[in-house]
C-alpha positions as CSV (number, residue, x, y, z in Angstrom):
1,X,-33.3,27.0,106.1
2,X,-34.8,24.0,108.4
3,X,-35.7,21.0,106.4
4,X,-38.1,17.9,108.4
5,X,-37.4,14.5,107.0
6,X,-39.7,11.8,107.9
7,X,-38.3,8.4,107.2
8,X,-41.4,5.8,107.6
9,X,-39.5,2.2,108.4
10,X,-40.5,-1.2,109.3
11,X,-37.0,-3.3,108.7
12,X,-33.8,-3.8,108.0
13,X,-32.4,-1.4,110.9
14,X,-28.8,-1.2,109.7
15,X,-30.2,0.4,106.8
16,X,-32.1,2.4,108.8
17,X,-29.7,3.9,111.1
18,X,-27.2,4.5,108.0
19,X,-29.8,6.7,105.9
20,X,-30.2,8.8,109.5
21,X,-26.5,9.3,110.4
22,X,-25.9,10.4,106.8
23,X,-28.4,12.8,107.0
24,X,-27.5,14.2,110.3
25,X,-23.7,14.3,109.1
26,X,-24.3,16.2,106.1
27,X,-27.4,18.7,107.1
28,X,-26.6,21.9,109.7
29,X,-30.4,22.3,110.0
30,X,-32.5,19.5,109.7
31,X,-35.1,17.4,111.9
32,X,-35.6,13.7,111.4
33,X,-38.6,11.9,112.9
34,X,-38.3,8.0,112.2
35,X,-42.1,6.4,111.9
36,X,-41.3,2.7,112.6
37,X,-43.5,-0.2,112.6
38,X,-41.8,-2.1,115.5
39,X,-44.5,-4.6,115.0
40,X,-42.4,-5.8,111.8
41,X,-38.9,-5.7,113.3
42,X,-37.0,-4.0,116.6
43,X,-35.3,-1.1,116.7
44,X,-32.3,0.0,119.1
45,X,-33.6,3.1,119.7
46,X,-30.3,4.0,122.0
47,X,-28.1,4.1,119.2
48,X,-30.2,7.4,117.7
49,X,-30.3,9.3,121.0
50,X,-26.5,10.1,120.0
51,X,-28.0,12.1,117.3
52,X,-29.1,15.6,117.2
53,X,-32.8,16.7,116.0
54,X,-33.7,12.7,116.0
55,X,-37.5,11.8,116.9
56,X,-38.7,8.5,117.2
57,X,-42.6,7.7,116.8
58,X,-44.1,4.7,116.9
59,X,-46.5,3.4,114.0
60,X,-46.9,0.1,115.0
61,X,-49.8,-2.4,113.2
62,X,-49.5,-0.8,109.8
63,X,-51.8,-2.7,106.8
64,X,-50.1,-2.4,103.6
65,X,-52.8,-1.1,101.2
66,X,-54.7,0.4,104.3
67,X,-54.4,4.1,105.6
68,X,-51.6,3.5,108.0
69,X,-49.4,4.7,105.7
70,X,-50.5,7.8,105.4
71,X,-51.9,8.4,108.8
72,X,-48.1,8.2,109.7
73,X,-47.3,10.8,107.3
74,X,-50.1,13.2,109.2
75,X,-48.8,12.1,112.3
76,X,-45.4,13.5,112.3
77,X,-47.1,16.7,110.5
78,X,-49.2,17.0,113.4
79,X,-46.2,16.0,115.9
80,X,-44.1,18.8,114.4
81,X,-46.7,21.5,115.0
82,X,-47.7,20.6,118.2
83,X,-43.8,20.5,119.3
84,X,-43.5,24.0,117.2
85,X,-40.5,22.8,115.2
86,X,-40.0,25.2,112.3
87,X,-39.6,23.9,109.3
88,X,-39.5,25.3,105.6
89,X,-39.6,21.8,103.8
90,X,-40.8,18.8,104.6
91,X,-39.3,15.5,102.6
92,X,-41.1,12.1,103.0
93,X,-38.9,8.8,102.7
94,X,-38.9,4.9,103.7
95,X,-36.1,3.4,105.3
96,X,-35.2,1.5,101.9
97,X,-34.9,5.4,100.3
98,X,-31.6,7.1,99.8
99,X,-30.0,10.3,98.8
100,X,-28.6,10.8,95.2
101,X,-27.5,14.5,95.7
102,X,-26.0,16.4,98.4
103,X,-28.2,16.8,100.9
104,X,-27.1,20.6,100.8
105,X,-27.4,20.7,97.4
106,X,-31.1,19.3,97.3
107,X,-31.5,22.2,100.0
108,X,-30.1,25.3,98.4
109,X,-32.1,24.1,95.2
110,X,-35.0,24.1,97.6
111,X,-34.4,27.6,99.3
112,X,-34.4,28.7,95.8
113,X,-37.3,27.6,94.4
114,X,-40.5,29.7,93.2
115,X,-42.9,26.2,94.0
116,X,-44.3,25.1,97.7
117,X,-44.2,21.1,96.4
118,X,-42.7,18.9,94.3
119,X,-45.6,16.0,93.8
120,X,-46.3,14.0,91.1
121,X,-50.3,14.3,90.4
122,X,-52.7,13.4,87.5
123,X,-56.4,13.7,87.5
124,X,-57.0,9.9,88.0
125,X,-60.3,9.8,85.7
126,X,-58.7,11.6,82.9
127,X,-57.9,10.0,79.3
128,X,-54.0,11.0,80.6
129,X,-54.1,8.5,83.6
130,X,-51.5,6.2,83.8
131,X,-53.8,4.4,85.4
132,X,-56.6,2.2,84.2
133,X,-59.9,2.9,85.0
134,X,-60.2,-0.5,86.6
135,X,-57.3,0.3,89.0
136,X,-58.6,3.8,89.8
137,X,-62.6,2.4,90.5
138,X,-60.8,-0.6,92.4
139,X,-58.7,1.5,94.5
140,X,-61.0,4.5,95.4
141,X,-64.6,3.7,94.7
142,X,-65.1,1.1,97.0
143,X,-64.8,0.9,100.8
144,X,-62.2,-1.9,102.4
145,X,-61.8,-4.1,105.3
146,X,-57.8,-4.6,105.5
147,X,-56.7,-8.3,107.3
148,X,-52.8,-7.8,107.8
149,X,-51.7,-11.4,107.4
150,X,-49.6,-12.2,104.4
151,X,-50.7,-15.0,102.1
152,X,-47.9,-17.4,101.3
153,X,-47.3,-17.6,97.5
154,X,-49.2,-21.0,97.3
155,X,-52.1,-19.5,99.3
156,X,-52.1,-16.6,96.7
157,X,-52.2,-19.5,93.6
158,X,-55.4,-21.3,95.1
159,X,-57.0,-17.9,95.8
160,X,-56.2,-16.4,92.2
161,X,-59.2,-18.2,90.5
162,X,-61.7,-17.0,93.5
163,X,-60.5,-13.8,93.5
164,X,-61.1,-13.2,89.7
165,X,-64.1,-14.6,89.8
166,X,-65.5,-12.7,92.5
167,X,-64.1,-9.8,90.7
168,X,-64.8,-10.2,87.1
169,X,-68.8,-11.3,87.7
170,X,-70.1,-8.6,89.5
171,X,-69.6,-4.5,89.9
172,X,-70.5,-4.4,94.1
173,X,-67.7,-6.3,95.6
174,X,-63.9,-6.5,95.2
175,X,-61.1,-9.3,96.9
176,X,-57.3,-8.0,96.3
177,X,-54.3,-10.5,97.9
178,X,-51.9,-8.4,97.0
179,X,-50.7,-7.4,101.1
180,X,-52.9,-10.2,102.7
181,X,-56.3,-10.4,102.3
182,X,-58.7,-7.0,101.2
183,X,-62.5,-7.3,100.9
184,X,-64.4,-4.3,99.5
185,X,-68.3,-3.2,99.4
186,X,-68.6,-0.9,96.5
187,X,-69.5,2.8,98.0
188,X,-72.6,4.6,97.0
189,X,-71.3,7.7,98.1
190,X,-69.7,10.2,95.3
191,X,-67.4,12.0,96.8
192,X,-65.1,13.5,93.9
193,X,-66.9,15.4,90.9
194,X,-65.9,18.0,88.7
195,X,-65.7,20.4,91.9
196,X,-63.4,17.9,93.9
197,X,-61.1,15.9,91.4
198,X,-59.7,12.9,92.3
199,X,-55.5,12.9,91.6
200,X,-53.2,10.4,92.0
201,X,-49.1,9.7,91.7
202,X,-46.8,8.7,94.0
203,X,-46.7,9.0,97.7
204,X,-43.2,10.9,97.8
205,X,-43.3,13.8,97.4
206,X,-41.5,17.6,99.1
207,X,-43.2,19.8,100.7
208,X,-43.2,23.4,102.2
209,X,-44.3,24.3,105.5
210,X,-47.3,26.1,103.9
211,X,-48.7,23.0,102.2
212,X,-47.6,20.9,105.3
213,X,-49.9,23.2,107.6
214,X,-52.8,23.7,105.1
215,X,-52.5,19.0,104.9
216,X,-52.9,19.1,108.5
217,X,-55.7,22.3,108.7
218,X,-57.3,19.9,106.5
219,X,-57.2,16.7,108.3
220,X,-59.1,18.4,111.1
221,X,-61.7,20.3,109.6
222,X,-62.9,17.8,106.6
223,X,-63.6,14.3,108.6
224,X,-65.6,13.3,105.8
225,X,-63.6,13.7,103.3
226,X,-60.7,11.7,105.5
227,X,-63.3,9.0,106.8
228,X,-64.0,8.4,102.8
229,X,-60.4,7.7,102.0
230,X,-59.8,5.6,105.6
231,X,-61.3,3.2,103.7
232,X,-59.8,3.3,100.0
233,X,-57.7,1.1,99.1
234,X,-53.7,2.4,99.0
235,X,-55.1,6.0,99.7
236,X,-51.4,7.6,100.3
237,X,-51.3,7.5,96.3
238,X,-53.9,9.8,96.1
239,X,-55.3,12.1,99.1
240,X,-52.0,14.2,99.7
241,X,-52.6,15.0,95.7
242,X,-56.2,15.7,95.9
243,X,-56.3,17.8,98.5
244,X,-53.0,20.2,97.4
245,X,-54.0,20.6,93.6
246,X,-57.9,20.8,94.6
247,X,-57.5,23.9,97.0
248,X,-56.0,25.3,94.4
249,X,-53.9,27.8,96.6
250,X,-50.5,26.8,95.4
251,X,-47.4,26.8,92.6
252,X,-47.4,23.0,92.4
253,X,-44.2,21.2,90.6
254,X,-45.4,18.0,88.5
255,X,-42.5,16.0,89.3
256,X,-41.3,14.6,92.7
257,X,-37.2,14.7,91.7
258,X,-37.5,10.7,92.6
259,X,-36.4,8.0,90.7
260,X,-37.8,4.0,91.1
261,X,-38.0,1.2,88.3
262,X,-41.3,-0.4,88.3
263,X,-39.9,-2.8,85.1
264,X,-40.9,-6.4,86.0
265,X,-42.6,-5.3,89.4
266,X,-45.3,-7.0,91.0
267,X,-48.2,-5.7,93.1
268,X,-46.6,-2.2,92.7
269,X,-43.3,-3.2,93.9
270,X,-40.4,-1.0,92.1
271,X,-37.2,-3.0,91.8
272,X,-34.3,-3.1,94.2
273,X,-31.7,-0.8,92.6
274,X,-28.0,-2.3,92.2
275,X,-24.1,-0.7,91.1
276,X,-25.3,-0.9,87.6
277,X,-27.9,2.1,88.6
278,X,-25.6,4.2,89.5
279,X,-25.5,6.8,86.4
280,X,-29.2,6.6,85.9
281,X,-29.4,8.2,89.9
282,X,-27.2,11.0,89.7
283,X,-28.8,13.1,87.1
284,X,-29.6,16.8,88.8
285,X,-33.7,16.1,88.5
286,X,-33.2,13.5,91.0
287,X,-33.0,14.0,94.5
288,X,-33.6,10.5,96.2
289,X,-34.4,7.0,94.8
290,X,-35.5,3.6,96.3
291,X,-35.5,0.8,97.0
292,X,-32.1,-0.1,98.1
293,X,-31.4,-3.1,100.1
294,X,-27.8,-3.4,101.4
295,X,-28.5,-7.2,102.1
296,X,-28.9,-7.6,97.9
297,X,-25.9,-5.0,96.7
298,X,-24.1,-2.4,99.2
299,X,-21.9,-0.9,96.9
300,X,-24.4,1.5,95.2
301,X,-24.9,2.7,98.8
302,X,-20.9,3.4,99.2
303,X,-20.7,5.1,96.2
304,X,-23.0,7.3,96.7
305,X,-21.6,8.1,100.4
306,X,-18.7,8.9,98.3
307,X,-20.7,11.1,95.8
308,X,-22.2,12.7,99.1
309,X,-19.6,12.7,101.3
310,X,-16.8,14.3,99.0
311,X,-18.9,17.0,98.6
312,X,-19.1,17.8,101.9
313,X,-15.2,17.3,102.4
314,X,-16.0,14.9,104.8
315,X,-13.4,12.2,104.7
316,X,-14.6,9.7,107.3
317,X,-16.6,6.6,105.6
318,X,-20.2,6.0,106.7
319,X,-20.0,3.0,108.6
């Protein structure tokens, strides 16, 4: 069984090149295509031509909030295809992401399976949101322009007051500082109704090959649909949901087998895991968890090498 990992990046590279050589060390049959943003740091693409099944495509000028995101995920889809790399599964990651099983483990669990995905989804209007209504109308009812430079935290302050007031006294437009600076027209164009639901939940998610081909059949043949959510704000936390539970075609698993800690996060940010994670990631309903950041704490990355590694009866560290 061939699994595609996709590993969407934009710093730290250590990091980056450490997630890849575990993979490729511990898979016999997988492809990994690195999306990197080498507008946000460099990236010595030499050191991953010594790896098998290792593709490199660029994704430069990426807007936090904006549709980059995703369009990167589409991108290696439609890269895959067009190359005619089989593939049975397809797992999305970032480069701050990291294992928490054996990789073969995850993937005899996978060529098991009865479901084609493992998403997270929710219909985002519903009483059973997790989100508030004034998230969900913010996010996908009105229509962005995305400016990609960061606010310093003092420009943030004097903007607070303007933004909440610009948001709080009127319905037609909407400022967010969250990933610079995001001004939005309120759309008068209703796309989702009781025949095209609007879902949300997180952007990782596994895939098979049939849900990966029907995403990118999709893309192609519904520009409207994909023009509409070009200009949502954070649309990679909805559109890969809406258009899987909407067709309707497949078994889908509510749960994505990933695990983050939004306590005390700002602007969506989950919280950079440490040692002291280390039992909460290793339960069997988890497969990968983020965000790790070997400049903060290293050690939970070496222990789960270990975890990893030993299970592979590989004896040579990661390094």
């Amino acid at each position: 069984m061939a699994v595609c990992y996709l590993i969407q990046t934009y710093k730290n590279p250590e990091q980056i090149y450490r997630l890849v050589r575990l993979i490729g060390k511990t898979t016999s049959n997988s492809f990994i295509v690195i999306s990197h943003n080498f507008n946000s740091c460099s990236l010595n693409t030499n050191l991953f031509k010594k790896l098998d099944n290792v593709e490199i495509i660029p994704n430069n000028g990426v807007i936090m909030g904006s549709f980059g995101i995703i369009q990167g995920f589409f991108d290696a889809i439609s890269w895959l295809l067009r190359q005619k790399i089989q593939f049975h599964w397809f797992i999305n990651l970032t480069g701050q992401d990291y294992p928490t099983q054996p990789l073969s483990k995850i993937e005899n669990f996978l060529e098991q399976t009865k479901y084609d995905a493992f998403i997270e989804y929710f219909d985002v209007f519903s009483e059973r949101s997790p989100w508030s209504k004034k998230i969900v109308n913010t996010r996908y009812l009105y229509h962005y322009k995305h400016f990609n430079k960061y606010l310093l935290p003092w420009q943030q302050i004097i903007l607070k007051p303007v933004k909440n007031i610009v948001n709080n006294c009127q319905p037609f437009i909407r400022l967010d500082s969250s990933y610079g600076i995001t001004f939005g027209i309120k759309s008068f164009y209703q796309l989702f109704n009781h025949n095209f639901i609007c879902y949300g939940g997180s952007y990782f998610s596994t895939i098979s090959w049939d849900c990966a081909t029907y995403l990118h059949q999709f893309m192609k043949e519904n520009p409207l649909i994909i023009d509409y959510y070009k200009k949502t704000f954070i649309p990679e936390e909805s559109l890969i949901q809406t258009i899987l539970v909407n067709s309707g075609k497949f078994n889908l698993c509510n749960a994505n087998y990933r695990y983050t800690d939004f306590s005390n996060s700002r602007h969506g940010h989950p919280r950079i895991l440490m040692n002291k994670d280390y039992s909460n990631l290793t339960q069997d309903n988890i497969h990968f968890a983020r965000k790790f950041d070997i400049t903060v704490d290293s050690t939970i990355l070496d222990k789960l090498d270990q975890r990893i590694l030993k299970y592979k009866n590989i004896e040579v560290p990661l390094r």
